[in-house]
Legacy VTK file of the C-alpha trace (Angstrom):
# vtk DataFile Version 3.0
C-alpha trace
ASCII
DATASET POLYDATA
POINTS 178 float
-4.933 32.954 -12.141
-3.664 34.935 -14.762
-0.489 36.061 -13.305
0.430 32.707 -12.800
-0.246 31.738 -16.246
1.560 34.406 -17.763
4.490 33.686 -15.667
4.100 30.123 -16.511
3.619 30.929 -20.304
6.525 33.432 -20.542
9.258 30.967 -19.174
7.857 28.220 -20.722
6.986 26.025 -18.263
3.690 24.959 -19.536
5.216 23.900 -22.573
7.139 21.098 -20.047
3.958 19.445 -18.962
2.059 16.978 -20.828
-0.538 14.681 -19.926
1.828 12.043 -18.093
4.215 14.811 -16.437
4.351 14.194 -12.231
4.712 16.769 -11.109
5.352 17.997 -6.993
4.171 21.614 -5.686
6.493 22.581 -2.802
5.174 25.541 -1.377
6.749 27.192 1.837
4.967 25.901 5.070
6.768 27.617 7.762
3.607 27.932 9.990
0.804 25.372 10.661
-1.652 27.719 9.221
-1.519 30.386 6.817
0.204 33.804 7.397
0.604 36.524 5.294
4.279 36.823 4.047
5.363 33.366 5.995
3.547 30.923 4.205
2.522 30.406 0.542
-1.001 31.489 -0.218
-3.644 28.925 -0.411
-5.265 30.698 -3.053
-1.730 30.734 -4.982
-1.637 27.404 -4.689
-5.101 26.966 -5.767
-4.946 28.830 -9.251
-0.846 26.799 -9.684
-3.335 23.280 -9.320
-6.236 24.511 -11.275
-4.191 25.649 -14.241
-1.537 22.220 -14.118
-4.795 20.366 -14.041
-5.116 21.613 -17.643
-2.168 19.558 -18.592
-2.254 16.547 -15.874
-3.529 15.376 -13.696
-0.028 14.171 -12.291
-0.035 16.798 -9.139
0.809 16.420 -5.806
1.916 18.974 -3.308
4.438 18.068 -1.306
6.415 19.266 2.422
7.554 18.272 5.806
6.878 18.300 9.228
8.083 21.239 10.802
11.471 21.836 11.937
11.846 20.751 15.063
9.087 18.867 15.471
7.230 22.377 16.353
4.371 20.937 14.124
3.038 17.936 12.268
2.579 18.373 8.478
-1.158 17.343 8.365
-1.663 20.485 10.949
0.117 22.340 8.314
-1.967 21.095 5.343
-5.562 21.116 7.008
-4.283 25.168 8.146
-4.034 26.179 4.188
-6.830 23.786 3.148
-4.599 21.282 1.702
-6.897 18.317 2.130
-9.756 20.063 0.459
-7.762 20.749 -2.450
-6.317 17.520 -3.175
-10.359 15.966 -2.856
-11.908 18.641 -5.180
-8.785 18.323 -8.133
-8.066 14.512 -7.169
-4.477 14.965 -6.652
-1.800 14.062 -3.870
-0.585 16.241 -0.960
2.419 14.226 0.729
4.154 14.433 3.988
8.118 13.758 2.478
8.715 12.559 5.984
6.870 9.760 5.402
8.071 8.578 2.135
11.106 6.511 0.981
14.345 8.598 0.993
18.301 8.129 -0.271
20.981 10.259 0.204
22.582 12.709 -2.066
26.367 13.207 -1.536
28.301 16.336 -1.881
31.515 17.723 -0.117
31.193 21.086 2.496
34.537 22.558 3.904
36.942 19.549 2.655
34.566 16.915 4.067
32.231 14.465 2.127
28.481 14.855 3.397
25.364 13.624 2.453
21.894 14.293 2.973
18.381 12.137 2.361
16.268 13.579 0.024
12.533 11.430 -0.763
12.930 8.928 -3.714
9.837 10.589 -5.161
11.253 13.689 -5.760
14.780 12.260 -7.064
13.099 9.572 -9.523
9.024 9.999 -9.414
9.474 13.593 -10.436
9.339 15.182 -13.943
8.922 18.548 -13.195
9.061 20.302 -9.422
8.157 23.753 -8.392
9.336 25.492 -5.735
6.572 28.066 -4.403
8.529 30.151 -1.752
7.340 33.296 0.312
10.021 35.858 -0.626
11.246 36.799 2.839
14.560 37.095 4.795
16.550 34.917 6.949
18.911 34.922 9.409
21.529 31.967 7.632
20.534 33.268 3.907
19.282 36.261 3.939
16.963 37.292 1.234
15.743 33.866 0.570
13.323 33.607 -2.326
12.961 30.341 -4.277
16.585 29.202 -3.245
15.907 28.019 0.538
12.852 26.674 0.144
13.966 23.432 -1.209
15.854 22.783 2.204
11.876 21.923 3.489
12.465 19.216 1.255
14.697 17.248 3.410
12.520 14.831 5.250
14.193 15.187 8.711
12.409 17.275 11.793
16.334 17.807 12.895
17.313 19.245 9.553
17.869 22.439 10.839
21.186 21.067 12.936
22.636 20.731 8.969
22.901 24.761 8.916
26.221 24.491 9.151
26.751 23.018 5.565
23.940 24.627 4.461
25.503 26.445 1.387
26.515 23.514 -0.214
23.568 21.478 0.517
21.313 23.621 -0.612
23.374 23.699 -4.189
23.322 19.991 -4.024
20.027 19.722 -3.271
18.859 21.931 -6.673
21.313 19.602 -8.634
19.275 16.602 -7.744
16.190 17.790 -8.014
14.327 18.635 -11.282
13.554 22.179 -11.312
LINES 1 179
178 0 1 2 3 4 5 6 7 8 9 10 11 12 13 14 15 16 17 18 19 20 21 22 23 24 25 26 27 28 29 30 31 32 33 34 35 36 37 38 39 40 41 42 43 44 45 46 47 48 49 50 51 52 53 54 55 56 57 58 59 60 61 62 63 64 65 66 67 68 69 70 71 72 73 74 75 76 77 78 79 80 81 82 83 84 85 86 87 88 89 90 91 92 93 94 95 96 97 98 99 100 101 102 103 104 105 106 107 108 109 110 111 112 113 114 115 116 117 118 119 120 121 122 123 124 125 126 127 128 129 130 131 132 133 134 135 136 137 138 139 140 141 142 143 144 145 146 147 148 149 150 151 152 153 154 155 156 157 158 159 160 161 162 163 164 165 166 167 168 169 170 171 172 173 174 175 176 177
């Protein structure tokens, strides 16, 4: 808990959430349960919810369904005790998938693209925060916070979008309210 705070209170990011602040949790769920240096922690996430519910009570944690298909997000959620969570603090955890989505438009290799991103992150958000597991991979390499925000695209087949990834990716942390 206090690392998190610290961090929080040393970039300021506390001082960005008030009492009416919605804010979305998007923590890395690469796995339907949690693993050590694949998924976030559920006790990271934990301590993140306890100390926003200081400020509001505005929370929900958001994801997808795995890529793929490989695995439905409520396997996910129930795996890092998502459901739990939510009923003890009385906040949201949300499938993206299942929400309203528009697309964002940006241009890759000459061409115009676009890509849906969920409504409530593009217009129900004030504040979001990307919870990543620092780890490699094989299109990005050393990912940290920047790839994580691709789970935010609510499409099992996102992963056929590699391609334009780069520039996605930048468009997608335009849009979204970091």
């Amino acid at each position: 808990n206090r690392a998190i705070r610290s961090a929080w209170e040393h970039t300021g990011l506390v001082n960005r959430v008030t009492r009416s602040t919605r804010v979305a949790l998007k923590p890395n769920f690469t796995y339907p349960f949690y693993k050590t240096g694949v998924t976030t922690s559920p006790v990271v996430i934990r301590e993140a919810v306890r100390i926003l519910k200081e400020y509001t009570s505005h929370i929900a944690i958001v994801e997808t369904d795995g890529g793929y298909g490989a695995w439905k997000l409520k396997d996910a959620f129930a795996g890092h005790g998502i459901p739990e969570l939510a009923e003890e603090f009385g906040i949201e955890a949300v499938n993206l998938c299942e929400e309203p989505r528009e697309p964002i438009r940006f241009r890759s290799g000459g061409r115009n693209c676009e890509i849906p991103l969920p409504t409530r992150l593009l217009r129900e958000t004030d504040l979001m925060i990307s919870m990543p597991v620092p780890k490699i991979h094989c299109m990005t390499g050393l990912t940290l916070a920047y790839k994580n925000q691709w789970g935010c695209i609510p499409d099992i087949m996102r992963l056929r979008r590699h391609h334009i990834f780069n520039d996605a990716i930048v468009a997608i942390n335009q849009s979204l309210k970091p």
